[in-house]
N, CA, C, O and CB atoms as a CASP TS submission, in Angstrom:
PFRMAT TS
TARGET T0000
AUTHOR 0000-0000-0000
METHOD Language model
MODEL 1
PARENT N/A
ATOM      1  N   UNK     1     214.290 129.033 -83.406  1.00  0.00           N
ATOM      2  CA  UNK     1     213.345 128.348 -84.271  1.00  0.00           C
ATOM      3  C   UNK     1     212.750 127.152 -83.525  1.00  0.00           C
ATOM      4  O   UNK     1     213.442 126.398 -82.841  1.00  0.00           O
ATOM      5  CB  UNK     1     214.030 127.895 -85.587  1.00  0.00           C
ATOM      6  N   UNK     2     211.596 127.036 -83.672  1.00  0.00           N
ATOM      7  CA  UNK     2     210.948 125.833 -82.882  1.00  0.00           C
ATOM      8  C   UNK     2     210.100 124.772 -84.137  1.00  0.00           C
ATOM      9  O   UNK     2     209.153 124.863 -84.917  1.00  0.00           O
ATOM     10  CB  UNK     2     209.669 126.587 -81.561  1.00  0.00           C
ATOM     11  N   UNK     3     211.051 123.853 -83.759  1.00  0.00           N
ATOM     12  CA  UNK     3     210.609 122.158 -84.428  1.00  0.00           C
ATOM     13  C   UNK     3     209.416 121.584 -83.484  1.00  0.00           C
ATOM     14  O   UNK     3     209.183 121.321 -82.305  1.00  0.00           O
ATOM     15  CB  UNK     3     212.159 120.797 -84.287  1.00  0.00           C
ATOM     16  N   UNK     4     208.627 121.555 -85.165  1.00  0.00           N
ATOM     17  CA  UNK     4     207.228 120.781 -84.399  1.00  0.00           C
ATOM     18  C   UNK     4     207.467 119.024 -84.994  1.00  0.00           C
ATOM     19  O   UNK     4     207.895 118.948 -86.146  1.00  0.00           O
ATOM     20  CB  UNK     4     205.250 121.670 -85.183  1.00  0.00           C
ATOM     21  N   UNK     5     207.306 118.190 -84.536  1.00  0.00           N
ATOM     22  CA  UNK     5     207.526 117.455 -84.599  1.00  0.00           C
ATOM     23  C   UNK     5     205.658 116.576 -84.163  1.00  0.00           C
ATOM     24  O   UNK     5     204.773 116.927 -83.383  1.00  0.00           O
ATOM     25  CB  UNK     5     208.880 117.500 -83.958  1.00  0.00           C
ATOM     26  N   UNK     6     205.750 115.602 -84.944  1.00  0.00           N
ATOM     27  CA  UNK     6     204.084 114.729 -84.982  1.00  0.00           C
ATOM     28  C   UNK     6     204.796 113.451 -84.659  1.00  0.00           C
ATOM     29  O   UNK     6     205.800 113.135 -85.297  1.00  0.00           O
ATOM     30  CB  UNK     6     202.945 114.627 -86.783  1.00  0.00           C
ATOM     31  N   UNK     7     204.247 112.588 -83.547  1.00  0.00           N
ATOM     32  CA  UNK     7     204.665 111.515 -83.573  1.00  0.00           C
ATOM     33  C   UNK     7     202.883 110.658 -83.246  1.00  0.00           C
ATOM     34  O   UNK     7     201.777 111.075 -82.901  1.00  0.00           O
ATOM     35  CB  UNK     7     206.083 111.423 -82.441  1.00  0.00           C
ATOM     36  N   UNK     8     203.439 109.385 -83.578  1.00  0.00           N
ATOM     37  CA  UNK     8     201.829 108.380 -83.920  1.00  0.00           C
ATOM     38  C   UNK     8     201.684 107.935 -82.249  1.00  0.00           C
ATOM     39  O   UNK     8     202.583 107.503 -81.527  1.00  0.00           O
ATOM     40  CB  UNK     8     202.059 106.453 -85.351  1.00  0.00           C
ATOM     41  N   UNK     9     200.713 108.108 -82.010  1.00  0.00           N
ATOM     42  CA  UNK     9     200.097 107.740 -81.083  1.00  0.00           C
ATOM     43  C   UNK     9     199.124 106.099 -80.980  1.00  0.00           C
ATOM     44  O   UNK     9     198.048 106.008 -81.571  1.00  0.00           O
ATOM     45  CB  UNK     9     199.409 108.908 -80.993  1.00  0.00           C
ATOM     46  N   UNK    10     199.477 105.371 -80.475  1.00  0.00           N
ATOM     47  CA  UNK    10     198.967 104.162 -80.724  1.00  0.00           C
ATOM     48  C   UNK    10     197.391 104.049 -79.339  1.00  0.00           C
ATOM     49  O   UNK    10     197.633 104.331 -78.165  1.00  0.00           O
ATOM     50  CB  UNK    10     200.521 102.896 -80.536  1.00  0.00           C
ATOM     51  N   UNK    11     196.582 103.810 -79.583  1.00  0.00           N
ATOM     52  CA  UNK    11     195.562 103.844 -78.765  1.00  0.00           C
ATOM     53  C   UNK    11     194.667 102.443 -78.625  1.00  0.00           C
ATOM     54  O   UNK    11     193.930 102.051 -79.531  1.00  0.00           O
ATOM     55  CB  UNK    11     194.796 104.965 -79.226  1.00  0.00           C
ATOM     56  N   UNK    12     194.875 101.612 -77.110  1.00  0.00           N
ATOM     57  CA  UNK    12     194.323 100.447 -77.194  1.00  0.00           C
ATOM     58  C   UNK    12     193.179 100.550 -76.330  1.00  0.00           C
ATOM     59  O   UNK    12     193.237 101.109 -75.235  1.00  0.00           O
ATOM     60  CB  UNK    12     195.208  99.396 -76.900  1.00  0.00           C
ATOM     61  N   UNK    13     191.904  99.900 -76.908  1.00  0.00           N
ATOM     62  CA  UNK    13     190.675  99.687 -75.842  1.00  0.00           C
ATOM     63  C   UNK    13     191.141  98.661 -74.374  1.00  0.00           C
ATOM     64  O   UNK    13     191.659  97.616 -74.769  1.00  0.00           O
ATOM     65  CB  UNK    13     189.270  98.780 -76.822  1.00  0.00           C
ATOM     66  N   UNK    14     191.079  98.728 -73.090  1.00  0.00           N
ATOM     67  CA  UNK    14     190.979  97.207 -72.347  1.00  0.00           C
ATOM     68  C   UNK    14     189.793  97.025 -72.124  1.00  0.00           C
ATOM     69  O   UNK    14     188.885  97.582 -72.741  1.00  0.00           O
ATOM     70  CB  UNK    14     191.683  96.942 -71.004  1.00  0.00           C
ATOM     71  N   UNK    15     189.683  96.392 -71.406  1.00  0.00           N
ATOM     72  CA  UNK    15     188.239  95.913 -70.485  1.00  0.00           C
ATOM     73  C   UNK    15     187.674  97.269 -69.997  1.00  0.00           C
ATOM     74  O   UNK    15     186.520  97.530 -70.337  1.00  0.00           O
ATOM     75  CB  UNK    15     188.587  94.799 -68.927  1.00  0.00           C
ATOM     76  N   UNK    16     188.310  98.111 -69.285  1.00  0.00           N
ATOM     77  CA  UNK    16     187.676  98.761 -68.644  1.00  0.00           C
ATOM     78  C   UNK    16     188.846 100.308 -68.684  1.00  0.00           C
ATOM     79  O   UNK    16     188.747 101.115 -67.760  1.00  0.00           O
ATOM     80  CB  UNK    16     187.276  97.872 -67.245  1.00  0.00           C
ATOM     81  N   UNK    17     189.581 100.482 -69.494  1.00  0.00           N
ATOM     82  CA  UNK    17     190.098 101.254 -69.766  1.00  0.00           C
ATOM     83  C   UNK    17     190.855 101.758 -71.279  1.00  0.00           C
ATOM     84  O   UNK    17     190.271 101.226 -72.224  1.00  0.00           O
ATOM     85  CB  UNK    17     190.583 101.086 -68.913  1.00  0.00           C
ATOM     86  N   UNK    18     191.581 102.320 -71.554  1.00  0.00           N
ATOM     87  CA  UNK    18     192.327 102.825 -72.744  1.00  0.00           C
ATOM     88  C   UNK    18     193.308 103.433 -72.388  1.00  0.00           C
ATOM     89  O   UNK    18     193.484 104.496 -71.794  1.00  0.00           O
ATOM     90  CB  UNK    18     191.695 103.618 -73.588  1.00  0.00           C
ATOM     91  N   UNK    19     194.286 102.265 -73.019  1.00  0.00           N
ATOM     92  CA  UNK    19     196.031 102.409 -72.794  1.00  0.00           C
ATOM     93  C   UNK    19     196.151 103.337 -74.613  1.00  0.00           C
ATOM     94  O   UNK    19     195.550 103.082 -75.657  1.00  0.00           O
ATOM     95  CB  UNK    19     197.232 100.124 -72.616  1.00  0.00           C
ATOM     96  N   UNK    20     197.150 104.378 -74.301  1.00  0.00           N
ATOM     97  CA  UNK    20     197.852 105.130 -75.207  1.00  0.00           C
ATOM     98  C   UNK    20     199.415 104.849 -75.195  1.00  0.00           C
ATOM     99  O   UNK    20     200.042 104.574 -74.172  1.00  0.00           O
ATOM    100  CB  UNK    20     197.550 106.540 -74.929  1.00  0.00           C
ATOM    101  N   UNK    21     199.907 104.944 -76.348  1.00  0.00           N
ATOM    102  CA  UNK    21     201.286 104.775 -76.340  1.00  0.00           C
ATOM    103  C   UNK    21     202.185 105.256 -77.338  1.00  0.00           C
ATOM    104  O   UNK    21     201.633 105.418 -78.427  1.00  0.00           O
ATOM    105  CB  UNK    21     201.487 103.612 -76.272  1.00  0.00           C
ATOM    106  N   UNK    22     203.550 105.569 -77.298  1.00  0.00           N
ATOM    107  CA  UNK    22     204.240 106.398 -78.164  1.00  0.00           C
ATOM    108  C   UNK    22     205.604 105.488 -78.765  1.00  0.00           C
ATOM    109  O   UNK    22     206.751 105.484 -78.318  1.00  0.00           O
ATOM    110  CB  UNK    22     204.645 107.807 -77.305  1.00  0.00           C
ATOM    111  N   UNK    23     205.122 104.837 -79.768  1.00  0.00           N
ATOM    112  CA  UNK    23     206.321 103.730 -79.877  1.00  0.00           C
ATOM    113  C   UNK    23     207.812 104.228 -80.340  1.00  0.00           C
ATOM    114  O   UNK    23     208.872 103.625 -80.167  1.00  0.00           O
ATOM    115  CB  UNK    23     205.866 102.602 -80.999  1.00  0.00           C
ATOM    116  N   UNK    24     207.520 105.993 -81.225  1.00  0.00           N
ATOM    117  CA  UNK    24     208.758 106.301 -80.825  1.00  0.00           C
ATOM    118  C   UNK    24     209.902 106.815 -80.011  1.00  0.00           C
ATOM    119  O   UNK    24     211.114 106.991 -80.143  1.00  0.00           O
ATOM    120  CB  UNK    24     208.815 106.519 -81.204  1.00  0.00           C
ATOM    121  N   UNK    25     208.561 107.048 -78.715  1.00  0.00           N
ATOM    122  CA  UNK    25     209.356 107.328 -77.564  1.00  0.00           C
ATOM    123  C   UNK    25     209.161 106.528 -76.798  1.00  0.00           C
ATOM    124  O   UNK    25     208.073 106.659 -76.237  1.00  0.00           O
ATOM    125  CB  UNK    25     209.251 108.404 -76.986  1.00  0.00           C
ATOM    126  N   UNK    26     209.998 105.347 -76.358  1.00  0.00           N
ATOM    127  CA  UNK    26     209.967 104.391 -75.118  1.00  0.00           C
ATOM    128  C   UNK    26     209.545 104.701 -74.090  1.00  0.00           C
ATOM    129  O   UNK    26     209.931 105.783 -73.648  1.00  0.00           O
ATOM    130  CB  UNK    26     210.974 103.967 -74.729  1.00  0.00           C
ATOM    131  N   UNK    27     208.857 104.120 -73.510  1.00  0.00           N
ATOM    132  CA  UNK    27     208.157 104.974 -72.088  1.00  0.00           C
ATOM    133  C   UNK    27     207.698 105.625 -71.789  1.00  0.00           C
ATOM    134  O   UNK    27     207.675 106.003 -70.618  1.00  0.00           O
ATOM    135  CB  UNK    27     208.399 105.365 -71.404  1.00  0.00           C
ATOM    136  N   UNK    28     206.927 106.217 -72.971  1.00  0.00           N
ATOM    137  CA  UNK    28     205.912 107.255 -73.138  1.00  0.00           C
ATOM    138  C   UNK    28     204.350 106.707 -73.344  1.00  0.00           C
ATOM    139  O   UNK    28     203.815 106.571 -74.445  1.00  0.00           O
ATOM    140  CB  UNK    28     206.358 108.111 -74.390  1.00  0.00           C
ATOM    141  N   UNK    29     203.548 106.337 -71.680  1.00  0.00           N
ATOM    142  CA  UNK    29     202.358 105.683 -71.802  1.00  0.00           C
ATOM    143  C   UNK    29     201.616 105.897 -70.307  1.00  0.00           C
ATOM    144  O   UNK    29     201.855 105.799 -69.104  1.00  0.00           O
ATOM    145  CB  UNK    29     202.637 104.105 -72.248  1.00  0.00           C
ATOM    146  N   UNK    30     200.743 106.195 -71.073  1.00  0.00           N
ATOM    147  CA  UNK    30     199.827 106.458 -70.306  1.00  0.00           C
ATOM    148  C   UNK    30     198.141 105.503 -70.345  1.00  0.00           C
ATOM    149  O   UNK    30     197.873 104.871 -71.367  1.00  0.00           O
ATOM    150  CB  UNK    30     199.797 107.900 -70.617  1.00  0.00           C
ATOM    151  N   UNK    31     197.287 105.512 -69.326  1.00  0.00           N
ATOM    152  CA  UNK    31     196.099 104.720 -69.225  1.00  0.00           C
ATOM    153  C   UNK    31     194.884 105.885 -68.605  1.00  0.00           C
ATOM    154  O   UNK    31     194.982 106.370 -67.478  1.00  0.00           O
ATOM    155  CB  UNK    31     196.436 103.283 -68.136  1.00  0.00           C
ATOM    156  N   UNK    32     193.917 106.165 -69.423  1.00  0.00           N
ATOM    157  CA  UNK    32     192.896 106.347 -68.897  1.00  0.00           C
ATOM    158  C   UNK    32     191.286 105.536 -69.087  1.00  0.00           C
ATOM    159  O   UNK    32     191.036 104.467 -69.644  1.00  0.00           O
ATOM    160  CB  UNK    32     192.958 107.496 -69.150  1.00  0.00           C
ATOM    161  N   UNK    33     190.324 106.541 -68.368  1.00  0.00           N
ATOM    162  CA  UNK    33     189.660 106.084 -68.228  1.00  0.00           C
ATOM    163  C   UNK    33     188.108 105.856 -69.560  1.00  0.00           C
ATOM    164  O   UNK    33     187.236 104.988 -69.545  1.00  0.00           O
ATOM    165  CB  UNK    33     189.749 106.590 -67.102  1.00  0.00           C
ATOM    166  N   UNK    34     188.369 107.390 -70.879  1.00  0.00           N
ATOM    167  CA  UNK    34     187.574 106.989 -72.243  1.00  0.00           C
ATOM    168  C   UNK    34     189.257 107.256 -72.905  1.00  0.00           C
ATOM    169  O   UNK    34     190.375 107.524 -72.466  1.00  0.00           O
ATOM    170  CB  UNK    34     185.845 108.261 -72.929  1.00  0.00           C
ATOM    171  N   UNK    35     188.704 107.034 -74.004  1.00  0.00           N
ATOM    172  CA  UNK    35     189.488 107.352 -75.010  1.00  0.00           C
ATOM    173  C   UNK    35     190.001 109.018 -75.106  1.00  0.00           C
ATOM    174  O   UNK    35     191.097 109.484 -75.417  1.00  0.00           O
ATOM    175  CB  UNK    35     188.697 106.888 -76.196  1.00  0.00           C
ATOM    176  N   UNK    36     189.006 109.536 -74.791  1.00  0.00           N
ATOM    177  CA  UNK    36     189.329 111.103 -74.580  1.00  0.00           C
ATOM    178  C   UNK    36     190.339 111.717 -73.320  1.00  0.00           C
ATOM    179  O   UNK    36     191.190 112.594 -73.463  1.00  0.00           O
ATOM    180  CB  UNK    36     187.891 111.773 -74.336  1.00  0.00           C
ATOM    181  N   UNK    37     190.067 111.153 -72.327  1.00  0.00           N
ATOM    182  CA  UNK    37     191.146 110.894 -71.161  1.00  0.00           C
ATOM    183  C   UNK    37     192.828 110.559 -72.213  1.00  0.00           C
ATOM    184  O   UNK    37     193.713 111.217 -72.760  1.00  0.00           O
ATOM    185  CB  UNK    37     190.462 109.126 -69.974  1.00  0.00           C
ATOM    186  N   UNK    38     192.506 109.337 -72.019  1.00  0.00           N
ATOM    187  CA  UNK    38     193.781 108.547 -73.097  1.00  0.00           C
ATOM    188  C   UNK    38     194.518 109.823 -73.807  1.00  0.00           C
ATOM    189  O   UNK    38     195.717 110.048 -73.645  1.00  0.00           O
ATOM    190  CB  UNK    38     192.978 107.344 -74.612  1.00  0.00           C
ATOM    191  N   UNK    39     193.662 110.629 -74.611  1.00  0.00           N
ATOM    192  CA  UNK    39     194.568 111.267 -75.387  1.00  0.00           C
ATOM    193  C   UNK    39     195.208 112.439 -75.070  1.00  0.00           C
ATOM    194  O   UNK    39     196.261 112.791 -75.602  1.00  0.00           O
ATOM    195  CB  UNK    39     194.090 111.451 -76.380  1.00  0.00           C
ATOM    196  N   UNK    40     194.340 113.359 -73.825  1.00  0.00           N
ATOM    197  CA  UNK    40     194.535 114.268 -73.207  1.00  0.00           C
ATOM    198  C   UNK    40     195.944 114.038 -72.472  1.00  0.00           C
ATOM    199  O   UNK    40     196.981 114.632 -72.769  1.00  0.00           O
ATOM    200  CB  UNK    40     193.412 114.487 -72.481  1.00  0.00           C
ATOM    201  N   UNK    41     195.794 112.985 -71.369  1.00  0.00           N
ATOM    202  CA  UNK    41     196.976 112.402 -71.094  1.00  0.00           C
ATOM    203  C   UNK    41     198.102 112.175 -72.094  1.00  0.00           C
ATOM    204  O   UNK    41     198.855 113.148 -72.040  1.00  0.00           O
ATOM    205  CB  UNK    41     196.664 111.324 -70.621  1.00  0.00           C
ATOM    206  N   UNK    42     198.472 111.373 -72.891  1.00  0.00           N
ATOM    207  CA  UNK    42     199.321 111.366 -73.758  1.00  0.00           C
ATOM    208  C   UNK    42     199.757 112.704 -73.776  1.00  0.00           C
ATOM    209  O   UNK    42     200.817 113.116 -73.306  1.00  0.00           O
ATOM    210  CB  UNK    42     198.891 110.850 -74.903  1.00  0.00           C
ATOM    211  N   UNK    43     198.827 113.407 -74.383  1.00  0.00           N
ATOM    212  CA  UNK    43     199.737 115.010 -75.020  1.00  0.00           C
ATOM    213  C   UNK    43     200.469 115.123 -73.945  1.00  0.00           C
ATOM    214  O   UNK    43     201.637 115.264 -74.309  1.00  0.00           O
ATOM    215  CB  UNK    43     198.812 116.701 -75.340  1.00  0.00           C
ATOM    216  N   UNK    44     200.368 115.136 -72.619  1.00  0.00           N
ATOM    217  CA  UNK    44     200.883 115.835 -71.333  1.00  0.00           C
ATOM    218  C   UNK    44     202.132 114.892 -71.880  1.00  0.00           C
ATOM    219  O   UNK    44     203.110 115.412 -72.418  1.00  0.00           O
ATOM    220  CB  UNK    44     200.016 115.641 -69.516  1.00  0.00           C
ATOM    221  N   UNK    45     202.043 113.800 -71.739  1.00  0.00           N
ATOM    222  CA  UNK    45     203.192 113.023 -71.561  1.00  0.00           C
ATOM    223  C   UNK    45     204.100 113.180 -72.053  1.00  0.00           C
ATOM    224  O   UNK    45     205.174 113.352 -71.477  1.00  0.00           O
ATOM    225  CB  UNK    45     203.147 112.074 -71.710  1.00  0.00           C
ATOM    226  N   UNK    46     203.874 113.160 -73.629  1.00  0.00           N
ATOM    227  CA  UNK    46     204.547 113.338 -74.825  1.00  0.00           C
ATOM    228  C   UNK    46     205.293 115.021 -74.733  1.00  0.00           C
ATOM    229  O   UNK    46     206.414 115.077 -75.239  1.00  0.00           O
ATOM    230  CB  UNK    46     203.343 113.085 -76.137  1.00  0.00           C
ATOM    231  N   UNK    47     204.898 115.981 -74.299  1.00  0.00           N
ATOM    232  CA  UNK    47     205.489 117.268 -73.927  1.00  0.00           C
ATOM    233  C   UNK    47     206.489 117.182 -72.730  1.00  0.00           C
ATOM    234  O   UNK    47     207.593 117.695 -72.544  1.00  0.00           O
ATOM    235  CB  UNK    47     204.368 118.239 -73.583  1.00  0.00           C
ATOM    236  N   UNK    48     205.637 116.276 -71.922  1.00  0.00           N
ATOM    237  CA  UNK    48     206.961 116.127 -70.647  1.00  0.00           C
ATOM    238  C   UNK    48     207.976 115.466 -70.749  1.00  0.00           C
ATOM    239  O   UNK    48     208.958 115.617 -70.021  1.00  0.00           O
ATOM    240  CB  UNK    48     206.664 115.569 -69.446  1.00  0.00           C
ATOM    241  N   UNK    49     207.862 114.463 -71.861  1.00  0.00           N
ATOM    242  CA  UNK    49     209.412 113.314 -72.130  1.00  0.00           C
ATOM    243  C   UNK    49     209.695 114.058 -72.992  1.00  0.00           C
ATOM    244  O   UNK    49     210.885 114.172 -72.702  1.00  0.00           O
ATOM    245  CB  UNK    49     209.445 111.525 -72.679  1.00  0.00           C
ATOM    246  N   UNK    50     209.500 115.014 -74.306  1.00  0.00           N
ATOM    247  CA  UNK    50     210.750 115.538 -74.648  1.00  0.00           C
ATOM    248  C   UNK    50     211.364 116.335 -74.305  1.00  0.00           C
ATOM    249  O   UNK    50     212.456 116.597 -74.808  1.00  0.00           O
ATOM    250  CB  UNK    50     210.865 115.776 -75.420  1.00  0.00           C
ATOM    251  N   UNK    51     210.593 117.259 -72.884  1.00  0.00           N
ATOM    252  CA  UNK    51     210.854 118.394 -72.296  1.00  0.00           C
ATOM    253  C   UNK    51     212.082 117.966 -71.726  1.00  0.00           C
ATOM    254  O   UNK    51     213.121 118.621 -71.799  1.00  0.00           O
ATOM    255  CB  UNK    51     209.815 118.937 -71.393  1.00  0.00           C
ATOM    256  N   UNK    52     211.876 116.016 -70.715  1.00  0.00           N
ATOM    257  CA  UNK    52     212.765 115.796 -69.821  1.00  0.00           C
ATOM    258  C   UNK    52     213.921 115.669 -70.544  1.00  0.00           C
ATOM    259  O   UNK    52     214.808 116.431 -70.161  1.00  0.00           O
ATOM    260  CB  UNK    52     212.487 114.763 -69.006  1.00  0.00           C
ATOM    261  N   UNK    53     214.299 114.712 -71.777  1.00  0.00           N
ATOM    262  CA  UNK    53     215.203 114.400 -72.661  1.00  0.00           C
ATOM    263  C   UNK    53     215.639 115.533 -73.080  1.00  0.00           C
ATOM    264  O   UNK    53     216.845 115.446 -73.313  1.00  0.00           O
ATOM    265  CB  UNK    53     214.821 113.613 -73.614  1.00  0.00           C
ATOM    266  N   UNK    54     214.999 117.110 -73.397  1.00  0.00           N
ATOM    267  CA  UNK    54     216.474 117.856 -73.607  1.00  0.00           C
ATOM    268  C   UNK    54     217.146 118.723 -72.688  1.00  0.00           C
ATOM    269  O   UNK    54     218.088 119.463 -72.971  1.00  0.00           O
ATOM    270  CB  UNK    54     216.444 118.684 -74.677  1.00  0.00           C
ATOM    271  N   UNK    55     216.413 118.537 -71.174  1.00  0.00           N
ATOM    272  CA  UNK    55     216.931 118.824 -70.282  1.00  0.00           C
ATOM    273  C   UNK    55     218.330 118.009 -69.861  1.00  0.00           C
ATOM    274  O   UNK    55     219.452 118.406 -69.547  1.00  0.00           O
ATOM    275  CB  UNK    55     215.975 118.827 -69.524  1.00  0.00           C
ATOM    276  N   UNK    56     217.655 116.510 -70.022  1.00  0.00           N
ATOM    277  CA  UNK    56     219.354 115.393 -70.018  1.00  0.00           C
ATOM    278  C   UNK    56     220.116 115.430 -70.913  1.00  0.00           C
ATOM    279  O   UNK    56     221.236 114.920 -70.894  1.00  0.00           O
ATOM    280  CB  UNK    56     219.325 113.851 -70.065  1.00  0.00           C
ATOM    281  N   UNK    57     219.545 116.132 -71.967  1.00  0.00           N
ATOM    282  CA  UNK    57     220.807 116.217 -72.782  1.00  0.00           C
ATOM    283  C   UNK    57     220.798 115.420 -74.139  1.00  0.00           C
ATOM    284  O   UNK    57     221.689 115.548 -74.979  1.00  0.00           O
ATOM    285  CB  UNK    57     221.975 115.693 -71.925  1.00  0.00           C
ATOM    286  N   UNK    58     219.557 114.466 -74.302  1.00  0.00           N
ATOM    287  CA  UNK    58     219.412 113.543 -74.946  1.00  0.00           C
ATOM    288  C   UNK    58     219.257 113.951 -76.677  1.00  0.00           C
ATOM    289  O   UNK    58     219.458 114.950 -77.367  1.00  0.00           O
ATOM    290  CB  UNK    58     218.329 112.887 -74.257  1.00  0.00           C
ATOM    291  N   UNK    59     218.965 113.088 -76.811  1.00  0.00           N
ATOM    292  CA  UNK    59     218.615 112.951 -78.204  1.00  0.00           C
ATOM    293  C   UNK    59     217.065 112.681 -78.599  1.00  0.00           C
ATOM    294  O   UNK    59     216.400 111.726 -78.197  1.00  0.00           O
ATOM    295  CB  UNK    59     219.443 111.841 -78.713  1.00  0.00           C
ATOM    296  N   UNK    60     216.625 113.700 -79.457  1.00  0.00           N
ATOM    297  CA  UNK    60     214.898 113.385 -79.454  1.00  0.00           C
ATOM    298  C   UNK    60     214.687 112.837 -80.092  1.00  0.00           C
ATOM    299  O   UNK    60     214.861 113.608 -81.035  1.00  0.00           O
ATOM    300  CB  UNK    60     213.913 114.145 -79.621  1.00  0.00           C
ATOM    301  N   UNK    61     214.162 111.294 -80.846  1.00  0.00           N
ATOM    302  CA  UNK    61     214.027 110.669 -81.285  1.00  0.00           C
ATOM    303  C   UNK    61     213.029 111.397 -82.851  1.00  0.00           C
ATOM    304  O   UNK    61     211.927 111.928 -82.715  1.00  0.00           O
ATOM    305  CB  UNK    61     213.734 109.789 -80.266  1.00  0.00           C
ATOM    306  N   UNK    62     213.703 111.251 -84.146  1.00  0.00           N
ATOM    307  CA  UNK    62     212.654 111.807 -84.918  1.00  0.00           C
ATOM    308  C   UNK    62     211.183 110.832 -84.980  1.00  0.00           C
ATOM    309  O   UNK    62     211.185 109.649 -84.641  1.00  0.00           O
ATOM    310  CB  UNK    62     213.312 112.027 -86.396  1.00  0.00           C
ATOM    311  N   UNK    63     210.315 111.345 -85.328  1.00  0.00           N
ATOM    312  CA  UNK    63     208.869 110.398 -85.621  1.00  0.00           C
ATOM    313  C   UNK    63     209.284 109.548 -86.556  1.00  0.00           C
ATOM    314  O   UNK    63     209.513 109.986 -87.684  1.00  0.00           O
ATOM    315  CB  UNK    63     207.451 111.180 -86.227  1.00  0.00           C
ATOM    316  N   UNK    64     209.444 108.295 -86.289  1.00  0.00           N
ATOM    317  CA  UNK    64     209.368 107.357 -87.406  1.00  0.00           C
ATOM    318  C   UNK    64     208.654 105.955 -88.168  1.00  0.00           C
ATOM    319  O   UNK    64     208.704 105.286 -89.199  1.00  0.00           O
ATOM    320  CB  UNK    64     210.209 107.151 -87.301  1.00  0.00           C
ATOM    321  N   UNK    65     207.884 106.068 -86.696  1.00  0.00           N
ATOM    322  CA  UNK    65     206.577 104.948 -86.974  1.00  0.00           C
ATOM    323  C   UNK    65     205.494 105.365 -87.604  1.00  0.00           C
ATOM    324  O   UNK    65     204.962 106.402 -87.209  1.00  0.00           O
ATOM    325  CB  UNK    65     205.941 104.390 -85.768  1.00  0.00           C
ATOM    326  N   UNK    66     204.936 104.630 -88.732  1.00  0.00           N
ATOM    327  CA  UNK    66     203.668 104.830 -89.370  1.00  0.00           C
ATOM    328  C   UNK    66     203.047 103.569 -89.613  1.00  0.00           C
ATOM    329  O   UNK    66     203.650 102.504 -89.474  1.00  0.00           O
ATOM    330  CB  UNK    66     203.781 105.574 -90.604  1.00  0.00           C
ATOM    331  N   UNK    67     201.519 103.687 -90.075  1.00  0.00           N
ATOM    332  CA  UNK    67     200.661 102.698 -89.939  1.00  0.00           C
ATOM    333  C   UNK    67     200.202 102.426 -91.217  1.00  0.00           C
ATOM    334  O   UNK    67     200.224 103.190 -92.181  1.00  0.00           O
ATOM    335  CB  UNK    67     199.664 102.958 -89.042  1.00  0.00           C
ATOM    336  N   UNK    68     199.756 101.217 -91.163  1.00  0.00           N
ATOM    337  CA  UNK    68     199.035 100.498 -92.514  1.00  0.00           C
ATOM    338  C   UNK    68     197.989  99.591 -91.703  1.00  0.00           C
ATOM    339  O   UNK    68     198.031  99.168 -90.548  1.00  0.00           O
ATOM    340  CB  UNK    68     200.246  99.415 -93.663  1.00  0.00           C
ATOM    341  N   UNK    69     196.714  99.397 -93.062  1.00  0.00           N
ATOM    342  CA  UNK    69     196.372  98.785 -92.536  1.00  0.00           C
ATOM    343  C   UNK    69     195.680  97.590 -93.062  1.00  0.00           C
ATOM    344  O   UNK    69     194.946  97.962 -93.978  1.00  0.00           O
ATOM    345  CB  UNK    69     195.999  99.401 -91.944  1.00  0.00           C
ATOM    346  N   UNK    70     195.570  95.897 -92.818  1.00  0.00           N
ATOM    347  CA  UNK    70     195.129  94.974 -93.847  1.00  0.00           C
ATOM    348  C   UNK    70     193.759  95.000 -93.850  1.00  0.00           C
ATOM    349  O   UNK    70     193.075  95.231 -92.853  1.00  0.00           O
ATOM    350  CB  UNK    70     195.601  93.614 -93.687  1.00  0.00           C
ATOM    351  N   UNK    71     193.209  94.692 -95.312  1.00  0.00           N
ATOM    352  CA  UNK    71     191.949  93.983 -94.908  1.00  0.00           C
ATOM    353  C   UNK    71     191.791  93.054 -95.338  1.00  0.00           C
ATOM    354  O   UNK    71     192.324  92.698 -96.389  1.00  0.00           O
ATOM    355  CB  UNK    71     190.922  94.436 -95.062  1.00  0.00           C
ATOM    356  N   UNK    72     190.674  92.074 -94.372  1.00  0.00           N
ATOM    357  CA  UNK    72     190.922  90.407 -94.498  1.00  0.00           C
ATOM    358  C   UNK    72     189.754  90.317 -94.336  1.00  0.00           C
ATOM    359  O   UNK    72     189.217  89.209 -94.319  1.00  0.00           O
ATOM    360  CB  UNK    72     191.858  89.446 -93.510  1.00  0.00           C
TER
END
């Protein structure tokens, strides 16, 4: 049986690039060059750290970050 699992992807503009990031997987980040880069990357990433973690043996972290948002 194969667990699909959704985790939040956090996506920041810089100056001259777009950092992506996976806050429930530590160390799961990547930087490109649009936003579309950014996300393409991520997926890779996000497939390769849980690929690596159950190769070590680890524990896959369930998705547990979600977003809100204020308005002011």
């Amino acid at each position: 049986m194969v667990v699909v699992m959704k985790y939040l992807v956090v996506i920041e503009r810089c100056e001259n690039s777009f950092g992506a990031y996976v806050p429930d997987l530590p160390g799961c980040a990547v930087v490109g060059e649009s936003r579309e880069e950014a996300l393409q990357l991520i997926r890779e990433a996000v497939e390769l750290h849980v690929e690596s973690m159950r190769e070590q043996g680890s524990r896959i972290p369930e998705p547990a970050t979600t977003t809100e948002y204020v308005q002011v």
